[in-house]
N, CA, C and O atoms as a Tinker XYZ file with bonds, in Angstrom:
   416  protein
     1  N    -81.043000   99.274000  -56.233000    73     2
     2  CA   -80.084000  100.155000  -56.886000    64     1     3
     3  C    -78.771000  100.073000  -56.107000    63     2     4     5
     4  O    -78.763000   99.906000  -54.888000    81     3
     5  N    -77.615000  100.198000  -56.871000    73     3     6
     6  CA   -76.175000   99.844000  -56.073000    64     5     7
     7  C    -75.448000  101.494000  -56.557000    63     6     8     9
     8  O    -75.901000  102.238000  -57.428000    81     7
     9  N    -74.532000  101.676000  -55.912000    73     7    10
    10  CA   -74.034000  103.068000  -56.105000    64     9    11
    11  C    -72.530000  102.443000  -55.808000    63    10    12    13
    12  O    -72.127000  101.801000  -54.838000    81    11
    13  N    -71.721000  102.961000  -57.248000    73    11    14
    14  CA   -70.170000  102.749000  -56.907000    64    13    15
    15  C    -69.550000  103.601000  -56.622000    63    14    16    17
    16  O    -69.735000  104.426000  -57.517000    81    15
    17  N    -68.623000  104.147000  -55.654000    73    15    18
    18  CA   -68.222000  104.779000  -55.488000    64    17    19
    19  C    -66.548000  104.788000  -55.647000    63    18    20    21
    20  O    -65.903000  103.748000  -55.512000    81    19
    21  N    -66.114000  105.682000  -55.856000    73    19    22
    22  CA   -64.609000  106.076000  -56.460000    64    21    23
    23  C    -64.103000  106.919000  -55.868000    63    22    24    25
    24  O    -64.447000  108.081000  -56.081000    81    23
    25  N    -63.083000  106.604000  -54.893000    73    23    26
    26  CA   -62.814000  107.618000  -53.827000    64    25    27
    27  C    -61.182000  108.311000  -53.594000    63    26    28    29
    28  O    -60.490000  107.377000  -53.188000    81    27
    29  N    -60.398000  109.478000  -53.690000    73    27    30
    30  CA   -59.110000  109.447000  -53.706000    64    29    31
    31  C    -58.935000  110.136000  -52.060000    63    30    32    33
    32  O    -59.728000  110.885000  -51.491000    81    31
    33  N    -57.501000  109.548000  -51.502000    73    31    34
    34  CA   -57.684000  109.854000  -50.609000    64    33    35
    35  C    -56.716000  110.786000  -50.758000    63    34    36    37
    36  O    -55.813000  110.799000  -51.595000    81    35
    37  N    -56.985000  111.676000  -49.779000    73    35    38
    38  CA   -56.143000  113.158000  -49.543000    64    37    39
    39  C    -54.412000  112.834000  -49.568000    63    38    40    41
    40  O    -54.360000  112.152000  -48.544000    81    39
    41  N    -53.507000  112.867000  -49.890000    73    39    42
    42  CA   -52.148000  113.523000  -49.576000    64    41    43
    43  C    -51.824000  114.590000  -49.672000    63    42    44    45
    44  O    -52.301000  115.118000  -50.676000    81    43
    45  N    -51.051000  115.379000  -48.940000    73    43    46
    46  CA   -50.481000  116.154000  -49.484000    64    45    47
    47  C    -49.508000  116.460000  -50.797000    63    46    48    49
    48  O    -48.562000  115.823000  -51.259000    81    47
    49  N    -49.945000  117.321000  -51.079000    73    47    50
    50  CA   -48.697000  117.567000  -52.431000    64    49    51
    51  C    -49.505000  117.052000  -53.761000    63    50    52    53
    52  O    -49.318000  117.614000  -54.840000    81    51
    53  N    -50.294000  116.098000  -53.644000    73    51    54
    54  CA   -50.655000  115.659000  -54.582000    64    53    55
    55  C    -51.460000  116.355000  -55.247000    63    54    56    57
    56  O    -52.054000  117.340000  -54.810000    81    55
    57  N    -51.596000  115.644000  -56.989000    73    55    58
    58  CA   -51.831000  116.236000  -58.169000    64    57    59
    59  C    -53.483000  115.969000  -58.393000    63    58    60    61
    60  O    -53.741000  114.778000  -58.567000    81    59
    61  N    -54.342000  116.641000  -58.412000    73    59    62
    62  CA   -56.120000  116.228000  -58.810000    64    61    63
    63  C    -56.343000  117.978000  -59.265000    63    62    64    65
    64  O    -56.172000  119.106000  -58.804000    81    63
    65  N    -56.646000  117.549000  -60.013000    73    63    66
    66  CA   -57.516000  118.433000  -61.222000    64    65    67
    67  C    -59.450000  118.029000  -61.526000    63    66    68    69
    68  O    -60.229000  117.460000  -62.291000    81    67
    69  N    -59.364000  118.763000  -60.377000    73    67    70
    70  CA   -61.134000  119.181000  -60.400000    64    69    71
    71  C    -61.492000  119.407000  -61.604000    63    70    72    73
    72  O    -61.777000  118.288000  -62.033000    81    71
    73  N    -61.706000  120.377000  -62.665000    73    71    74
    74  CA   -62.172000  120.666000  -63.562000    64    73    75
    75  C    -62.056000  119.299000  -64.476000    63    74    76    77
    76  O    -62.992000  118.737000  -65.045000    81    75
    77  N    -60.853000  118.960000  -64.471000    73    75    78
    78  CA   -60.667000  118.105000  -65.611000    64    77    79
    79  C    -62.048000  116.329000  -65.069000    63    78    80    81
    80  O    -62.922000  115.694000  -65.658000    81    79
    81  N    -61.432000  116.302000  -63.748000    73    79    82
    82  CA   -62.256000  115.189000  -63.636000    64    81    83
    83  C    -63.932000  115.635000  -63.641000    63    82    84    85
    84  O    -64.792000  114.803000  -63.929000    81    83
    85  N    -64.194000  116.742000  -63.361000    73    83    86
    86  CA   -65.523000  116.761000  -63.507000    64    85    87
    87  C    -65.925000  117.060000  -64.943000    63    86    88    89
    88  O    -66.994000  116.519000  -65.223000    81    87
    89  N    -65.435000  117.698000  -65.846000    73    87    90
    90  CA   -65.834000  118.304000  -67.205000    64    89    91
    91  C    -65.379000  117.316000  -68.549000    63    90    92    93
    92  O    -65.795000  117.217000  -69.703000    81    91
    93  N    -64.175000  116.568000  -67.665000    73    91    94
    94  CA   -63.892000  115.476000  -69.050000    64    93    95
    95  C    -64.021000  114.071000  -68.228000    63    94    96    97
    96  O    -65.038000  113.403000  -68.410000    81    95
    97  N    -63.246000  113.711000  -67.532000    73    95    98
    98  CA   -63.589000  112.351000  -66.903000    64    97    99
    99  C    -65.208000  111.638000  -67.028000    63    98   100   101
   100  O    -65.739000  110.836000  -67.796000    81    99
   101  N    -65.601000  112.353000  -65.925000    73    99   102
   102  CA   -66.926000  111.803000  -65.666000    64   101   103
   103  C    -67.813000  111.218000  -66.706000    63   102   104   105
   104  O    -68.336000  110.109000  -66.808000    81   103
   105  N    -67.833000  112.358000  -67.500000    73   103   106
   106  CA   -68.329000  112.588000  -68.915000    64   105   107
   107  C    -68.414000  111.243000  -70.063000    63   106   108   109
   108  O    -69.324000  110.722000  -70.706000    81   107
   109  N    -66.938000  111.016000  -69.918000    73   107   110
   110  CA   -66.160000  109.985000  -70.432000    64   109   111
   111  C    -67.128000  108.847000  -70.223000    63   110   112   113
   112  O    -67.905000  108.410000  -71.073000    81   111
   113  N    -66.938000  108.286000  -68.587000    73   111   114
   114  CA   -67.660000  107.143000  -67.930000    64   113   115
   115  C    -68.888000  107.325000  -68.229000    63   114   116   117
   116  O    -69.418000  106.403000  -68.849000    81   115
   117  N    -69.690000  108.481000  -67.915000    73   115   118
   118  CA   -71.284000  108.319000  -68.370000    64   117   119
   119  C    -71.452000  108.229000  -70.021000    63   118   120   121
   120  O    -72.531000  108.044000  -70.585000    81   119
   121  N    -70.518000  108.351000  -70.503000    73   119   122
   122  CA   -70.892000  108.369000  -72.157000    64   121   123
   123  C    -70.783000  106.444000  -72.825000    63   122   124   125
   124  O    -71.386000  105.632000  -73.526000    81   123
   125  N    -69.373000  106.633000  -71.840000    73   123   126
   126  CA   -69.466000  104.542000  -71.860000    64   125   127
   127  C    -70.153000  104.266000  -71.635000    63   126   128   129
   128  O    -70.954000  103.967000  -72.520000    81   127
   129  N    -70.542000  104.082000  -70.155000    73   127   130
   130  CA   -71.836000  103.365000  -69.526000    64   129   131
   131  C    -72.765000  103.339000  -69.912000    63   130   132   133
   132  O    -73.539000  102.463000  -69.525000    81   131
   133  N    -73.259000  104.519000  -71.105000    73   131   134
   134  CA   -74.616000  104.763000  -71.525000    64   133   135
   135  C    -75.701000  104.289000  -70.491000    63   134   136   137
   136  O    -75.314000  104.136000  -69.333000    81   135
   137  N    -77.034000  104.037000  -70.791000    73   135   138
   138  CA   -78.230000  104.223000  -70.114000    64   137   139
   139  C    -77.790000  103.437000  -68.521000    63   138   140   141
   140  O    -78.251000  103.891000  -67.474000    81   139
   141  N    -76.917000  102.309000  -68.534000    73   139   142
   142  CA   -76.517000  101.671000  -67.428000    64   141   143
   143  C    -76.279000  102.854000  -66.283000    63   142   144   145
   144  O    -77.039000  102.766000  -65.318000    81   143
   145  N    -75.495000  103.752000  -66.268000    73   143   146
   146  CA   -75.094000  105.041000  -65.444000    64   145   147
   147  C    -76.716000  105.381000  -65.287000    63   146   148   149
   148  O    -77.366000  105.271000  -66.327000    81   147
   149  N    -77.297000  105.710000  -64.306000    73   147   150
   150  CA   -78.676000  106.080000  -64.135000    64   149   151
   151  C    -78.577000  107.554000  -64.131000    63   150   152   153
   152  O    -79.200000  108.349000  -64.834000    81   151
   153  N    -77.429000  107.853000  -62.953000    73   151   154
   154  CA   -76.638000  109.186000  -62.538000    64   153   155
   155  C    -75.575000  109.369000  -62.083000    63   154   156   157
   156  O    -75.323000  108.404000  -61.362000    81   155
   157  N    -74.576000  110.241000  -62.079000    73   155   158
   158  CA   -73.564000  110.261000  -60.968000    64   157   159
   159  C    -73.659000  111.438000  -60.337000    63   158   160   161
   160  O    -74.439000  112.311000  -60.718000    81   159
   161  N    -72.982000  111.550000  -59.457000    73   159   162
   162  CA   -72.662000  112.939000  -58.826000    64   161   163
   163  C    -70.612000  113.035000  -58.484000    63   162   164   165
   164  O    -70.074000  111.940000  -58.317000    81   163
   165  N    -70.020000  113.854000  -58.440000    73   163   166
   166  CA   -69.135000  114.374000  -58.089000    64   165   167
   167  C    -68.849000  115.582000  -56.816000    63   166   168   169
   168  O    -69.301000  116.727000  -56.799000    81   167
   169  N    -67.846000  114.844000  -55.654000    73   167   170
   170  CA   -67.652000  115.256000  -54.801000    64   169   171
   171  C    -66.286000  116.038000  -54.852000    63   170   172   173
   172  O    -65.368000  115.695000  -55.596000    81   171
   173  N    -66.230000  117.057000  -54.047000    73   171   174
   174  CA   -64.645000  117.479000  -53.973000    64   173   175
   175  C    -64.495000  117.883000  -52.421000    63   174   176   177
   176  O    -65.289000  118.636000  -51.858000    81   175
   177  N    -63.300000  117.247000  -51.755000    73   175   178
   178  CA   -63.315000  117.387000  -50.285000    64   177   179
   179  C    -63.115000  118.599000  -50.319000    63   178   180   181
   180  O    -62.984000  119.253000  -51.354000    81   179
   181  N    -63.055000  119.158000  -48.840000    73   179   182
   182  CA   -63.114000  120.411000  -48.496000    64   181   183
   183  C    -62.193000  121.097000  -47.089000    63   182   184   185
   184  O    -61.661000  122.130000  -46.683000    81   183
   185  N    -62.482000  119.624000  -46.726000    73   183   186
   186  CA   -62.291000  119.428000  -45.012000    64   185   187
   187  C    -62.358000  118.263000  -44.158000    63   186   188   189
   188  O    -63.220000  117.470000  -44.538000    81   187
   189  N    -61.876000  117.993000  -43.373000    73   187   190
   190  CA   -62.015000  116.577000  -42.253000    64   189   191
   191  C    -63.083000  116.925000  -41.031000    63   190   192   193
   192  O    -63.363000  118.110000  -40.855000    81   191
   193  N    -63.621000  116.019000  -40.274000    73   191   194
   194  CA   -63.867000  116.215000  -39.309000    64   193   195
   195  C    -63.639000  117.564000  -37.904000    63   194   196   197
   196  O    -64.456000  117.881000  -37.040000    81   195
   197  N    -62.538000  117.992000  -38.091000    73   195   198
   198  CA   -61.907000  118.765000  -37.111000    64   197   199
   199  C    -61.926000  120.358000  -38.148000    63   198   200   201
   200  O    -61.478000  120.186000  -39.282000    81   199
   201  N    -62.184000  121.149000  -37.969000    73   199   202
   202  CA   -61.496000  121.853000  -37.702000    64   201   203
   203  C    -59.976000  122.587000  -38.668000    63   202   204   205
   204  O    -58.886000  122.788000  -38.131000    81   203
   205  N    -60.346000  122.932000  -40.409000    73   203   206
   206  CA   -59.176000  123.213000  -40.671000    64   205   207
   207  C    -58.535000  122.011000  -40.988000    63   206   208   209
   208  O    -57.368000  122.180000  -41.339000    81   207
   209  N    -59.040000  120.501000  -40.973000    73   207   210
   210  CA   -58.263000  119.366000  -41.041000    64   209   211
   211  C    -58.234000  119.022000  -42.710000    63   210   212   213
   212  O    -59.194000  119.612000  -43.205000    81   211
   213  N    -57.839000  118.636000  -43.253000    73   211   214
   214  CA   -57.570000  118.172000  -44.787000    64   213   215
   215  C    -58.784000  116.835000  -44.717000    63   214   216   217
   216  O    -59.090000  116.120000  -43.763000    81   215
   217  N    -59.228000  116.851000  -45.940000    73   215   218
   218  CA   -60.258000  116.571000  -46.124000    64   217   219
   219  C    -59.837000  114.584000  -46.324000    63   218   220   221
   220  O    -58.774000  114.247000  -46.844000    81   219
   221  N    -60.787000  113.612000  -45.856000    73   219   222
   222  CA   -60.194000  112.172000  -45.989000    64   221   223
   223  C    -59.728000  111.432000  -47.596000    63   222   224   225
   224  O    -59.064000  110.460000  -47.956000    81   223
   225  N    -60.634000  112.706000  -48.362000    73   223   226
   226  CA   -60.817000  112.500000  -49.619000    64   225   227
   227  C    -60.349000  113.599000  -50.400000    63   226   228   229
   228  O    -60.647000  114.519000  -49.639000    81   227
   229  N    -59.941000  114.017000  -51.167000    73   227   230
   230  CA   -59.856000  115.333000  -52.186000    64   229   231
   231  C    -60.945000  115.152000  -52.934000    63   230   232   233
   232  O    -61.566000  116.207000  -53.066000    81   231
   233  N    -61.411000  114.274000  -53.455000    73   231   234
   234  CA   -62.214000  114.078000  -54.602000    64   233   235
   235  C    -63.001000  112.736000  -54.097000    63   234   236   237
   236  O    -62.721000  112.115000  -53.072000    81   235
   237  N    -63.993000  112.430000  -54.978000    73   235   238
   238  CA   -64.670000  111.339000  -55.603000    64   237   239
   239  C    -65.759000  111.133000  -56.361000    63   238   240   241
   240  O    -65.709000  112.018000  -57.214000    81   239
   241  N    -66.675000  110.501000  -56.536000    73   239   242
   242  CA   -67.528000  110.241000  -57.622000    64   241   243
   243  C    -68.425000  109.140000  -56.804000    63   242   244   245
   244  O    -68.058000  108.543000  -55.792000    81   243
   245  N    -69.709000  109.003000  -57.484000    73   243   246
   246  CA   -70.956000  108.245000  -57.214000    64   245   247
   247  C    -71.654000  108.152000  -58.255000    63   246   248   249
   248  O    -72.498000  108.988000  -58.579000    81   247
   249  N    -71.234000  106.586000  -59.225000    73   247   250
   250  CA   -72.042000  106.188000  -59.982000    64   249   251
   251  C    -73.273000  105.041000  -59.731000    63   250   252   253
   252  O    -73.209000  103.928000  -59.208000    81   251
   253  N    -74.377000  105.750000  -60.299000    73   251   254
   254  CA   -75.672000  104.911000  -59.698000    64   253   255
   255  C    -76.591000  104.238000  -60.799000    63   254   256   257
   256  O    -77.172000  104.689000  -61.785000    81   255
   257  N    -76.466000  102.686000  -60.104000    73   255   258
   258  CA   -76.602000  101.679000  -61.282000    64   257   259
   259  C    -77.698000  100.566000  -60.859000    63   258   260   261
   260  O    -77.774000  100.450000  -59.635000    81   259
   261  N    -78.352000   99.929000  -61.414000    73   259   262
   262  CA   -79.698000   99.195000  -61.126000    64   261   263
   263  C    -78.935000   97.861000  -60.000000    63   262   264   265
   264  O    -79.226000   97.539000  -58.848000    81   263
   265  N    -77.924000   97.360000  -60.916000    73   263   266
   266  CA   -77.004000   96.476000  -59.962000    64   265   267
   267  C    -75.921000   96.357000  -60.420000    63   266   268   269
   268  O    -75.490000   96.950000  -61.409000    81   267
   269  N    -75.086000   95.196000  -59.428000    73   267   270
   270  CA   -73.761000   95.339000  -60.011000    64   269   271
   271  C    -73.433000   94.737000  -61.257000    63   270   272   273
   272  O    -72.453000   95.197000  -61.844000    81   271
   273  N    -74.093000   93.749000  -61.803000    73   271   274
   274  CA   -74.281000   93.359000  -62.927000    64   273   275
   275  C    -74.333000   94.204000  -64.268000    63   274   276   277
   276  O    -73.933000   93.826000  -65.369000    81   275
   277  N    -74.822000   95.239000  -63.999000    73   275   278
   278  CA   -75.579000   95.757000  -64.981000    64   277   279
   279  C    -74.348000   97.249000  -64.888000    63   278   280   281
   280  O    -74.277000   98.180000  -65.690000    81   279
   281  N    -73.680000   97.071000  -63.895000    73   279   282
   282  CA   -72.038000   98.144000  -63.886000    64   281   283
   283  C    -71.154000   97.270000  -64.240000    63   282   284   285
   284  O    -70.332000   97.783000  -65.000000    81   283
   285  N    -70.947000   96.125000  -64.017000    73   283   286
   286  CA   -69.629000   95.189000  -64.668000    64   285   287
   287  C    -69.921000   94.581000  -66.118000    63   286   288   289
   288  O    -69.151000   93.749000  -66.599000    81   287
   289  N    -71.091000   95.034000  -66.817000    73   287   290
   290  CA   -71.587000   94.680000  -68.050000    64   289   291
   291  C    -71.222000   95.983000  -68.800000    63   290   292   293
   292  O    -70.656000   95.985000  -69.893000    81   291
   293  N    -71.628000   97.195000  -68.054000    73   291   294
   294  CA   -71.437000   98.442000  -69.473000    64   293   295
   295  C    -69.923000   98.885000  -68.700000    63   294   296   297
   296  O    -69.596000   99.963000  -69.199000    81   295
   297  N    -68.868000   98.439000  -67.650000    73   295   298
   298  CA   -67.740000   99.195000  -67.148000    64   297   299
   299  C    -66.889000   98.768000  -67.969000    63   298   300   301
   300  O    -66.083000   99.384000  -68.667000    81   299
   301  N    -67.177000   97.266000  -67.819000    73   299   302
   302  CA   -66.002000   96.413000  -68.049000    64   301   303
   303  C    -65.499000   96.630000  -69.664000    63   302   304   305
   304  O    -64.296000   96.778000  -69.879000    81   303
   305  N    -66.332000   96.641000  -70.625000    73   303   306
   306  CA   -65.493000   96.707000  -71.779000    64   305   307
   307  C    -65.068000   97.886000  -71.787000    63   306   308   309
   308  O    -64.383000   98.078000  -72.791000    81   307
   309  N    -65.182000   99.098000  -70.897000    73   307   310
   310  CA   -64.457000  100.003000  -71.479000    64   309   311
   311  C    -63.880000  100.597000  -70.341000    63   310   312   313
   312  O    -63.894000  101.817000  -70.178000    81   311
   313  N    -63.199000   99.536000  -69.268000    73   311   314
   314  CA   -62.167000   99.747000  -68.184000    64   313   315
   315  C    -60.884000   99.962000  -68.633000    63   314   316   317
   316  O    -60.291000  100.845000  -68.014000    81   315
   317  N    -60.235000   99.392000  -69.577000    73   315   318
   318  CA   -58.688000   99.746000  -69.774000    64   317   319
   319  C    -58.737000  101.720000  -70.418000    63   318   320   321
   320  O    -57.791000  102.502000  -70.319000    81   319
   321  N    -59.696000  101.940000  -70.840000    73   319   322
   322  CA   -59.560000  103.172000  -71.546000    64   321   323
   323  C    -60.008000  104.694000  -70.505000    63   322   324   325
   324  O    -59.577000  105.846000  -70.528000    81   323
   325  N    -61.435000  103.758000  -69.352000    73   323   326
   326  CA   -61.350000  104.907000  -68.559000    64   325   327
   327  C    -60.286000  104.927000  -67.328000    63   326   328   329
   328  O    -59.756000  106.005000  -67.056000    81   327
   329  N    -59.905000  103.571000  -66.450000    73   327   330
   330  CA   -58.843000  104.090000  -66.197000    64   329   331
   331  C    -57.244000  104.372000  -67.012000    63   330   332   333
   332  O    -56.266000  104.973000  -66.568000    81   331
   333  N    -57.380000  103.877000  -67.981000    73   331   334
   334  CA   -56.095000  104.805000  -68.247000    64   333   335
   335  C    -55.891000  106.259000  -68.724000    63   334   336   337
   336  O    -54.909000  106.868000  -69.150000    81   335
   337  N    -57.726000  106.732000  -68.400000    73   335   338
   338  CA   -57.546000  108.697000  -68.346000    64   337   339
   339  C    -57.501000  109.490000  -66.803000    63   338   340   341
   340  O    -57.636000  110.700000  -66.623000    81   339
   341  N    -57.201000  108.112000  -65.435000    73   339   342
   342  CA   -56.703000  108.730000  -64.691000    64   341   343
   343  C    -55.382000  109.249000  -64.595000    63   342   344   345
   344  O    -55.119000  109.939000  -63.610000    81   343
   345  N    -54.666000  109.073000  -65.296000    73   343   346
   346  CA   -53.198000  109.868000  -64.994000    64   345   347
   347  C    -53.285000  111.189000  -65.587000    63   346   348   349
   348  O    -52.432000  112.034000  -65.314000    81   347
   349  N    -54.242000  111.435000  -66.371000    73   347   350
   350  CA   -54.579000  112.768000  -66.907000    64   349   351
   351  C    -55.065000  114.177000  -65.999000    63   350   352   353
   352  O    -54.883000  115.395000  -66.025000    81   351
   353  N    -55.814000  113.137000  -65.180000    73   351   354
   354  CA   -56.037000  114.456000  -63.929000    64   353   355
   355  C    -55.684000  114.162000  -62.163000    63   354   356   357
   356  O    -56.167000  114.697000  -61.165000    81   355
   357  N    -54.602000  113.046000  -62.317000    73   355   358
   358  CA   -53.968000  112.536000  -60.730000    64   357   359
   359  C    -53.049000  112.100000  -60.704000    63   358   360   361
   360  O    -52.448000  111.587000  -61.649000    81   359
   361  N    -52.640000  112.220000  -59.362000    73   359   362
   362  CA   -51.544000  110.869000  -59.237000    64   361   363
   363  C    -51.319000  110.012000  -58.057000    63   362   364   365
   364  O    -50.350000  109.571000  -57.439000    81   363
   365  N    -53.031000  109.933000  -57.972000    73   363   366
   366  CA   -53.548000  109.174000  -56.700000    64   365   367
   367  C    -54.124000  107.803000  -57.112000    63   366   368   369
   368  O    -54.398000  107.496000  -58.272000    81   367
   369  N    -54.256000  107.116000  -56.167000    73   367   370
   370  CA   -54.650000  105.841000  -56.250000    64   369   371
   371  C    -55.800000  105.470000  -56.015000    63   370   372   373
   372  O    -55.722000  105.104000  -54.843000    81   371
   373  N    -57.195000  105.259000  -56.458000    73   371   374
   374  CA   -58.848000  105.239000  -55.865000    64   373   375
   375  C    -58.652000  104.424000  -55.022000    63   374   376   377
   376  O    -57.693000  103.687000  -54.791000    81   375
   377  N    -60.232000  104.672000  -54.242000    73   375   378
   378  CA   -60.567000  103.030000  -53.038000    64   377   379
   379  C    -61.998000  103.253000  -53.969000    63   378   380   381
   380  O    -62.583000  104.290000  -54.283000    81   379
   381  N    -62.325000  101.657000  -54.299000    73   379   382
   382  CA   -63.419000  101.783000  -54.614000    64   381   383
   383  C    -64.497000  101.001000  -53.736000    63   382   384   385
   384  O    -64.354000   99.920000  -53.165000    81   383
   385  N    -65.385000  101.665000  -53.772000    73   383   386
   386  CA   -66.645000  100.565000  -52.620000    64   385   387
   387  C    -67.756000  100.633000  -53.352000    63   386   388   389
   388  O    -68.158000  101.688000  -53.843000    81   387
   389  N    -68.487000   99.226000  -53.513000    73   387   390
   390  CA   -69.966000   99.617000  -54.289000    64   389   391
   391  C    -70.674000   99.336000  -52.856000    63   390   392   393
   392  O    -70.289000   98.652000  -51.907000    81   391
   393  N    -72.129000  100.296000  -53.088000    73   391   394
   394  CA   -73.065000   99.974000  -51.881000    64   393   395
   395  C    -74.619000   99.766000  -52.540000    63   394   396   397
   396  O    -75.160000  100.072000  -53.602000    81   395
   397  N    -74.893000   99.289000  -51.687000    73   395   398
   398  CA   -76.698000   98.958000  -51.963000    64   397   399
   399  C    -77.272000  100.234000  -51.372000    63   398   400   401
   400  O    -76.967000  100.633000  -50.247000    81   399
   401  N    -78.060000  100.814000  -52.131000    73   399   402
   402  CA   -78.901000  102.304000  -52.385000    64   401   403
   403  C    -79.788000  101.899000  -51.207000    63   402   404   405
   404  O    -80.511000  101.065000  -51.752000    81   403
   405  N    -80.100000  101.953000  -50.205000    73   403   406
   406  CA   -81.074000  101.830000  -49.258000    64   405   407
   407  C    -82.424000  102.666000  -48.934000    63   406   408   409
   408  O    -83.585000  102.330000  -48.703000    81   407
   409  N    -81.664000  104.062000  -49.034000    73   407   410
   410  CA   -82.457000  105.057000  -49.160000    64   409   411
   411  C    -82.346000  106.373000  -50.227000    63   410   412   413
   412  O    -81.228000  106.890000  -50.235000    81   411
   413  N    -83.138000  106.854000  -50.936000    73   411   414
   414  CA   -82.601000  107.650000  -52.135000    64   413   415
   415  C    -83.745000  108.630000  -51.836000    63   414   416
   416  O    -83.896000  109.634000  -52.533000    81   415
């Protein structure tokens, strides 16, 4: 199992809308992906390491998929449409990393 992850990193000032990415975004992607999406989960930072520190991330996401094959088969035809509903709730830039599920 591979898990992609979608990650925004903290600035200040910047624009992320929790509700929207969790109640319409996500939604969106698991409705594309159909059965391919196994699960996701949604993160929202909180905090850094320290102390009161701003969090490395504001947000992100964890979609979990048999492999990467089987995420660049149900993403890809419908990549121009889900990212172009990030400007709807940001105005951040993702890091994306896929990983191999090791332990679940």
């Amino acid at each position: 199992m591979i898990k992609v992850s979608v990650m925004y990193p903290y600035r200040d000032g910047a624009r992320f809308d929790h509700t929207y990415y969790r109640d319409t975004h996500m939604p969106l992607v698991s409705a594309r992906m159909g059965a391919a999406c196994l699960k996701y989960t949604v993160d929202k930072g909180i905090s850094g390491g320290d102390a009161g520190s701003p969090p490395a991330f504001i947000g992100m996401c964890h979609i979990f998929c048999e492999s990467v094959e089987t995420f660049n088969a149900s993403f890809g035809p419908h990549a121009a449409e889900i990212l172009g509903d990030i400007a709807n709730y940001t105005d951040l830039t993702p890091v994306m990393q896929i990983s191999e599920v090791v332990v679940d």
